[in-house]
N, C-alpha and C positions, 0 to 999 in steps of 0.2 A: 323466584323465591326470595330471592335478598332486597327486594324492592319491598314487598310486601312485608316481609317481617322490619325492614325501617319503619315501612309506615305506621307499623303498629306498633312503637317503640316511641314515633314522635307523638303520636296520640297519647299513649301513659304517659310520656313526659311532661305532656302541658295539661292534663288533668290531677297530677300531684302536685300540691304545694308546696313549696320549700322555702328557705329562710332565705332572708337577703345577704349570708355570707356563705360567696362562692370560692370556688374552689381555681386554683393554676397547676397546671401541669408544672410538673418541673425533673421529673425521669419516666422515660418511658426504655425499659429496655426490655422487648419482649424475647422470650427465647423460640428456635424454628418452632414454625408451625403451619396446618395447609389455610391458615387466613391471614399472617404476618405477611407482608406486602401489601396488602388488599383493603385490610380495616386498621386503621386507616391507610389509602395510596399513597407510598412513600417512596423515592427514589431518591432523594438526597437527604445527608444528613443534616444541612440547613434547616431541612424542613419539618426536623421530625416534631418540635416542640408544637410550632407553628398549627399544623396539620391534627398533631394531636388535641392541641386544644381545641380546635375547631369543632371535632369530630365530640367533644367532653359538652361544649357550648350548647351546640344542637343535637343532643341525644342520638347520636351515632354512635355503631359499635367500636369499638378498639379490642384487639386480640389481645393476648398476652403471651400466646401460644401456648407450646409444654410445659412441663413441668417447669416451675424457677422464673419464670417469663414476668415480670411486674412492671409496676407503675407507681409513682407515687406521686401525692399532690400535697398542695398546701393552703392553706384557709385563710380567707383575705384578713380576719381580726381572730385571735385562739377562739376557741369554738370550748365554750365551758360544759364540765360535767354536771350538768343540769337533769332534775327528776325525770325517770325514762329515757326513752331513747334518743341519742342526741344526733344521726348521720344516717342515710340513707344511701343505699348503692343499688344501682339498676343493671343489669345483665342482658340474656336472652334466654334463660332456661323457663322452662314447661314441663311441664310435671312427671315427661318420660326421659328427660333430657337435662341434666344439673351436672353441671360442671364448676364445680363449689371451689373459690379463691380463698385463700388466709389472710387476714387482714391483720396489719399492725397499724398500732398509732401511737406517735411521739408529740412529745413537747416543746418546743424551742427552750430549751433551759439558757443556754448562753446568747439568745438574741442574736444571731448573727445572719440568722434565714435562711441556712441552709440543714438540708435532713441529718447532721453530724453528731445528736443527740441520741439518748440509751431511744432504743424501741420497746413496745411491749404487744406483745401480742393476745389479740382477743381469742380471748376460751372459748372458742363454741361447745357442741354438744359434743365431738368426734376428739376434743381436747385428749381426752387418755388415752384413746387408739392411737392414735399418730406416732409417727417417728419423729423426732427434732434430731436437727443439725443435718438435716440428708441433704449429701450432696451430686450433683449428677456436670457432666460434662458435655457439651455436643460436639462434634466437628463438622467443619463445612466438606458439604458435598463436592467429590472430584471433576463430576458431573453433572449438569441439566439434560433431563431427557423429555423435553417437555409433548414431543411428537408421539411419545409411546403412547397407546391405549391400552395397557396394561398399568397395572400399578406396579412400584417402583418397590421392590420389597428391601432390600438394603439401601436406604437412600442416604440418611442420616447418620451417621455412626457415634451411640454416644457409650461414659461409661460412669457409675459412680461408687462411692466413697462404702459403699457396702459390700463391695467383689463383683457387681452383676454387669454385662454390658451387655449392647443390644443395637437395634435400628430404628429409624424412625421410616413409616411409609410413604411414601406418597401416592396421597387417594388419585383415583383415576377423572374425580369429579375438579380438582382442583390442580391444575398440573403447572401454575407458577411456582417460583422458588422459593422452598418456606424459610432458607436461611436470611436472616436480615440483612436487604443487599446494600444498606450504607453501611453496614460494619463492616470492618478491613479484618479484626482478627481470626483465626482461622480455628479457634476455638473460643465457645460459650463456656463458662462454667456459674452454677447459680445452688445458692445455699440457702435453705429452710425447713419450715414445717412442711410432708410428707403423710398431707391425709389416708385414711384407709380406702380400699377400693371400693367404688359405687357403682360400678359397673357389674350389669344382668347378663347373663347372654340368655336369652328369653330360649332360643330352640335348644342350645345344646350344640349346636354346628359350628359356633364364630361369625355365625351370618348375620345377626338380628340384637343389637344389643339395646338393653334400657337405663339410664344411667340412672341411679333414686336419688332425690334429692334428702340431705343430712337432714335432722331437725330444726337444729337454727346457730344461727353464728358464724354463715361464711357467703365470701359474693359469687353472684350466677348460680344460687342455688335454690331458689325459689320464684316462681312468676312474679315480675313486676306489681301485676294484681295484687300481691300479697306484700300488700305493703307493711305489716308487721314482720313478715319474713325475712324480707330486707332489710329489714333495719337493724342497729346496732346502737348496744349500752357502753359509754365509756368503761363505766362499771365490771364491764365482763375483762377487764385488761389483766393479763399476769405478766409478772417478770421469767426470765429464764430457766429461775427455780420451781416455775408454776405457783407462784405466791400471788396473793390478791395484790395490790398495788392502788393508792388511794393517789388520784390525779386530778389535778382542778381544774385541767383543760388540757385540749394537744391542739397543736399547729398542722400537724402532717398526720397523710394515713398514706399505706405502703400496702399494696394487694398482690401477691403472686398466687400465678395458677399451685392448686393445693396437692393435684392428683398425677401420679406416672403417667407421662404418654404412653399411650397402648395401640393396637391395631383392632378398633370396634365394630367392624364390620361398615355398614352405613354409612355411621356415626365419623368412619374415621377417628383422629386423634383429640381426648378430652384437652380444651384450652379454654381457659377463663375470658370471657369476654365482656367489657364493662362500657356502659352509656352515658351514666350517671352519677356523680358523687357529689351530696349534696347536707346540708344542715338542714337539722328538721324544725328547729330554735333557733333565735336571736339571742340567746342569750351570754355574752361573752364577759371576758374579765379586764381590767386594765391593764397593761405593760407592767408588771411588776418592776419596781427599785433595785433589785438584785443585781449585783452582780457578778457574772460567772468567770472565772480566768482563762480567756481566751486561748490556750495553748498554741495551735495552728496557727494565730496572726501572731505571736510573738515568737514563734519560730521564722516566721516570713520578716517579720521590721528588721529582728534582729541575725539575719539572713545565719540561723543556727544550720550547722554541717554535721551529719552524721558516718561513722567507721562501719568498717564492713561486718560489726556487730549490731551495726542499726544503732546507737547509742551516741545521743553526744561527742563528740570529738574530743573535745575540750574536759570531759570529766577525768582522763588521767592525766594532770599538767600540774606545773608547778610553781603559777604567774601569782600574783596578786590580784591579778586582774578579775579572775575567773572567780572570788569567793562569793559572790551573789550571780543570780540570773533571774529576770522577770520581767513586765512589763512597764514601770510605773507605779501601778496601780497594788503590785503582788511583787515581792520581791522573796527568793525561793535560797536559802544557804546552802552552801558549794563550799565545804574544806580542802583543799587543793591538798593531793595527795595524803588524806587524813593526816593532814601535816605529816607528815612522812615516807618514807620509801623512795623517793627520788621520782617522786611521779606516777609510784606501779600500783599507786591505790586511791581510795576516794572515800570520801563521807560526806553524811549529809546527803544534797536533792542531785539528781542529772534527768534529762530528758531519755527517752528511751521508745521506740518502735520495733522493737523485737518482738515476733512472735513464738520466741523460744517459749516451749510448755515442759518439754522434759524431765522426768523424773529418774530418769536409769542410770545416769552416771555415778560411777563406784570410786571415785577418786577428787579429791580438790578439782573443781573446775572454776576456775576465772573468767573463761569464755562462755561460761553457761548461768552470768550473775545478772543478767539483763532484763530479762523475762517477768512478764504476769502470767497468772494460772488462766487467765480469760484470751490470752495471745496476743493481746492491744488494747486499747482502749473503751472507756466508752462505748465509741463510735465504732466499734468493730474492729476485726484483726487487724492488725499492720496500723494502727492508727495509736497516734505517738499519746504519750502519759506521763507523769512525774513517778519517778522511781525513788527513794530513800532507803538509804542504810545508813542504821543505829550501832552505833559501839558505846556501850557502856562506858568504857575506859575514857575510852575522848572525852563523851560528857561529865566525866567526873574529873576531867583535869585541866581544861579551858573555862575563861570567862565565856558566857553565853550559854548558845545550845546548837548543837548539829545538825539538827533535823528541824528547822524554822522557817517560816512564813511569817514575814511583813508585810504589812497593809498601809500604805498612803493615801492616803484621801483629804480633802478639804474640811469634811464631818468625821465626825467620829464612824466606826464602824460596829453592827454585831456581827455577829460567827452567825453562819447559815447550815453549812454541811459541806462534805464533800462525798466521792466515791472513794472507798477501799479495794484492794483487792490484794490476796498471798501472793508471793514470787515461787516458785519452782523451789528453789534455793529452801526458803523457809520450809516449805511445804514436804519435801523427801527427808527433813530432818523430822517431822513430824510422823508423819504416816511411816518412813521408813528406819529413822536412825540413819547418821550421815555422820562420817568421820567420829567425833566427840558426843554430838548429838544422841542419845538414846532412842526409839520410837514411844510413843507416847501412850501409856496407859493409862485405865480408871483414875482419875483426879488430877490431871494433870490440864494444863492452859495454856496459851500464849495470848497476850494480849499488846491493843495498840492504844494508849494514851494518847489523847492532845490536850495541853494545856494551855487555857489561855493567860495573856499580860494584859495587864487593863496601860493607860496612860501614864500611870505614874509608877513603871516598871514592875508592878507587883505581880505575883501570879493571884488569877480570881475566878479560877474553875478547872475542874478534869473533868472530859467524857470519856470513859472507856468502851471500847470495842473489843470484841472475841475474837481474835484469827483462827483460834483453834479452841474450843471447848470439850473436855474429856468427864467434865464433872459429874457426870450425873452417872448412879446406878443403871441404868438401862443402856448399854452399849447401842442402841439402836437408834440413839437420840445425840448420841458424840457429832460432833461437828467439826468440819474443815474450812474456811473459807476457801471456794474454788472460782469466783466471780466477782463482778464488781458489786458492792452493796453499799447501801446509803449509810453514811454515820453522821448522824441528826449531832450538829454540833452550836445547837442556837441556846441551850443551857449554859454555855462560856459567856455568854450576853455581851457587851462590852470590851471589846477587845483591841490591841494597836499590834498584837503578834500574837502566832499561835505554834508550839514547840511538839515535838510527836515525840513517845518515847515506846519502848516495849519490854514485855516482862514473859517471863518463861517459867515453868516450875522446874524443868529439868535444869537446874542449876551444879557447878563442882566447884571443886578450890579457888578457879581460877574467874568464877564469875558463870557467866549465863551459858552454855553450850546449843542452845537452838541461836541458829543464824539468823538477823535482824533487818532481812532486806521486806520490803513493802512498798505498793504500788497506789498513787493518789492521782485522780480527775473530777474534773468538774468543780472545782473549791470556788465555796461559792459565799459572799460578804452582801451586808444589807447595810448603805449608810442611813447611819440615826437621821430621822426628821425630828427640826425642832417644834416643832407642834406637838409630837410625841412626848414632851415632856423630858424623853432619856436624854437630852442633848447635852454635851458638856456647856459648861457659862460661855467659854468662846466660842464668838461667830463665826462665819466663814472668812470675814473680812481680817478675823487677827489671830487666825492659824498659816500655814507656811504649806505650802504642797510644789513639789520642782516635778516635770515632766516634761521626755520620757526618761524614766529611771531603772537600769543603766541608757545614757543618750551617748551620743557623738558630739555633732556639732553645735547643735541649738539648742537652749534648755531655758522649757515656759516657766514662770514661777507665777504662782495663785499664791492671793493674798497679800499683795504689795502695791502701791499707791504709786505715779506719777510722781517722781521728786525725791522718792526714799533710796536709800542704799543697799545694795546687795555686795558682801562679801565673800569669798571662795576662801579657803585654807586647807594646806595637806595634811595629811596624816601627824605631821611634825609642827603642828600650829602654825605655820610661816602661812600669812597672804599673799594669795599667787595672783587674785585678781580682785580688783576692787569695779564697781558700776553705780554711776546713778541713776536710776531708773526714767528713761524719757518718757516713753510709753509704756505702760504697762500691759498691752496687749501684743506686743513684739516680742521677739526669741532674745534671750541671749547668745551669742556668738560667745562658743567657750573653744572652738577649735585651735588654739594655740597653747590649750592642757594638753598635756601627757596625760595616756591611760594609765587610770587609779581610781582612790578613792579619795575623796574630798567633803568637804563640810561648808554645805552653805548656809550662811549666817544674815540674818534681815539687822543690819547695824540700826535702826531706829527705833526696834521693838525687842531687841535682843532674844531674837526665835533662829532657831538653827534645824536642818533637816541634812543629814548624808546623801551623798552624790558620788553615784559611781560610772567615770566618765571611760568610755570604750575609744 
């Protein structure tokens, strides 16, 4: 039987056409199932990428198993949203037998090639039936009982996120071990869409089931034959909100089995099984010029430590050290202990992987100020983000702004966008009233400004964003921001910094009473080309750019010639280091600085850039 249904799986495979951009595995973690070990043979976890590809190359099956069990791959050049259908996925279902997968597909927005970007998931037709966010758990079996000739009726022990638990079986036709035997942990746990049940039981016994296949929008749910079945429209993509979502291409697509494992008689347990994933078009886009603020490597270069609040270490201190944090390229404001309290508070930007969501505390919590309403990132829970908190006051009594983003670059830069999202914090003052906070009624707001600075220090645009909208007559249309959302911030056009501020209606004597924490990723800059026309008069050659910014030991500078002069100065104008520049392609040596801030000055063209040396 598994010989034959290969054969006739490499047969459809070399009679459909497909584009010449293929696809690499790059996760495969299936959850138990009675074909996991098998499709593909796996016994070490060296092998599993290897193996898997192999099995993706030549139209071989690959299991997924139970429920939660996926895959995901990636597209040799993005794979653009092109008229029609743009991806094709092959399975093994027949028309009494579909075992229908949920597909996502993302974008590489930060280039960095790996799947750490938002997902979105294709709408099929089963989209409003479905459960989101189901989650299920399995654990490894105590035992193999591979000699029974019985089935195995509590084999598996799993439980999930809705109260229900249960067993998985082991069919009597299949008696290897369905737990994946190069994983070491002793529990699965796997989180998604929870399509509806498509299983018949044709007699009425448990004996004989028919699985139907959905109408269209998910994998192994129609014959390969039906090559329109199979296939899929970037098009059909929604965000988490079930919102359409306008995408120019994605890099990655993500398939988990859709359906509960069950005990189907026959059939045994439904697992999505895939041969295939392929482009139906050539038609791709360029590497866009963007670029995204790397979070993740600049936690890594800049070997950032986080407390047992998952936050920054360093956001309750009270150095000089610590008032900027970034990469270079993005430099994020840090007020060290909003200048004050002795260290026991912060303003302005900190790093933060808290999956704190909570809304029920009835009292000041400090420990409970860390959190987004999404539970991390972008990228999914537990996945770190820039957090800000706004105080009015500060900003109305300091030069500058608290809550800011600088950009360095060689060109000039525009504003692109970022992610938003409420903090908890914000959020219970809103929906609930919190200490001073009121809850929010008919006409009420809170909102998130970002303002951009052009070059010549001026402010030269605001977008506003809704954290919380109460406006409108029809209570059923009030809004909370409870997720990450895009805030289109390419209206700022031209920018050298970008300052966040927020506004509340619930206002008293003493100033704003909703609390001003909020959550930013993905902040994402487009440098000007000069072919564009936007570019400022100066070239690349007679602007100033020092990197990396905050550095240590070595620091590049662009835009300086063989022979010219570089000067350093502290805080207090005294020159700590003077250089002639021999090579301009070589590092400065600045490790005999003290950690601070510093000003570096091009003495032959009288350009200066800050330097903040760690």
């Amino acid at each position: 039987m598994k010989h034959s249904v290969t054969a006739l799986l490499c047969t459809l495979f070399s009679t459909l056409c497909f584009a010449e951009n293929k696809v690499t595995v790059i996760e495969y973690n299936p959850a138990p199932g009675q074909f996991v070990n098998t499709l593909p043979i796996i016994e070490d976890k060296k092998d599993v990428f290897k193996l898997t590809q192999q099995a993706l190359d030549r139209g071989y099956l690959i299991s997924l198993g139970a429920f939660g069990g996926y895959m995901t791959v990636k597209f040799d050049t993005p794979l653009a949203n092109a008229e029609g259908n743009d991806f094709i996925i092959l399975g093994n279902a027949f028309e009494t037998s579909a075992e229908p997968g949920v597909v996502m597909v993302s974008r590489d927005a930060n280039q960095n090639g790996i799947a750490d970007d938002r997902w979105y998931e294709i709408a099929g037709s089963e989209y409003a039936r479905s459960v989101k966010d189901y989650e299920i758990t399995y654990y490894r079996p105590t035992a193999e009982d591979d000699a029974s000739e019985e089935a195995i009726e509590e084999y598996i022990r799993w439980s999930d996120n809705q109260g229900n638990s249960g067993w998985l079986t082991k069919n009597t036709c299949y008696k290897q071990p369905y737990y994946p035997i190069w994983i070491d942990d002793d529990s699965l746990t796997f989180r998604g869409t929870m399509l509806p049940d498509n299983a018949i039981d044709v007699r009425g016994d448990g004996s004989y089931f028919r699985l139907a296949p959905f109408e269209w929008g998910y994998a192994d749910n129609q014959p390969n034959s039906n090559e329109a079945g199979c296939s899929f429209d970037i098009d059909w993509a929604v965000d988490a909100e079930g919102n359409k979502v306008d995408i120019e291409a994605i890099d990655f697509i993500r398939i988990h089995t859709g359906t509960i494992a069950a005990d189907h008689g026959q059939i045994g347990e439904a697992s999505t099984e895939i041969s295939a994933i392929r482009a139906l078009h050539d038609e791709t886009i360029e590497m866009s010029d963007e670029i995204v603020f790397d979070l993740n490597g600049m936690i890594t270069d800049n070997n950032i430590q986080f407390n047992e609040s998952d936050v920054w270490d360093k956001t309750l201190n009270d150095s000089a050290e610590y008032q900027w944090f970034g990469n270079g390229t993005f430099s994020f404001s840090h007020l060290r202990s909003g200048n004050s309290w002795d260290g026991t508070s912060w303003e302005g930007f900190t790093i933060s992987r808290s999956q704190d969501t909570l809304l029920s505390h009835e009292a000041f919590y400090p420990d409970h100020q860390w959190g987004v309403m999404a539970g991390g990132g972008v990228a999914g829970e537990g996945s770190p983000y820039i957090l800000g908190y706004y105080a009015e006051y500060t900003e109305s009594s300091i030069e500058g702004h608290i809550c800011e983003i600088g950009f360095t670059h060689a060109n000039e830069i525009e504003a692109v966008g970022c992610y938003v999202c409420n903090s908890p914090y914000t959020t219970k003052c809103i929906v609930d009233g919190f200490m001073y906070a009121r809850k929010f009624t008919r006409g009420d707001y809170c909102t998130l400004t970002a303002h951009g600075i052009n070059a010549d220090g001026e402010d030269c645009g605001t977008v506003i964003y809704y954290m919380a909208d109460y406006r409108d007559e029809d209570s059923t249309k009030w809004f909370v921001n409870r997720d990450w959302a895009w805030m289109d911030l390419s209206e700022l056009g031209t920018v050298k910094s970008i300052y966040f501020t927020m506004e509340t209606t619930d206002v008293g004597d003493w100033g704003s009473n909703t609390t001003f924490y909020f959550g930013l990723d993905q902040i994402t800059i487009r440098p000007v080309k000069e072919e564009t026309g936007l570019s400022h008069p100066s070239t690349l050659n007679s602007q100033l750019m020092a990197y990396p910014n905050p550095c240590r030991d070595q620091l590049y500078i662009d835009g300086i010639e063989d022979g010219e002069i570089v000067n350093i100065y502290n805080l207090q104008g005294q020159m700590v280091m003077t250089q002639i520049v021999v090579n301009k392609n070589e590092p400065l040596q600045i490790s005999s600085l003290s950690a601070g801030i510093y000003v570096v000055k091009h003495k032959n063209k009288n350009r200066s850039i800050k330097l903040i040396k760690k």
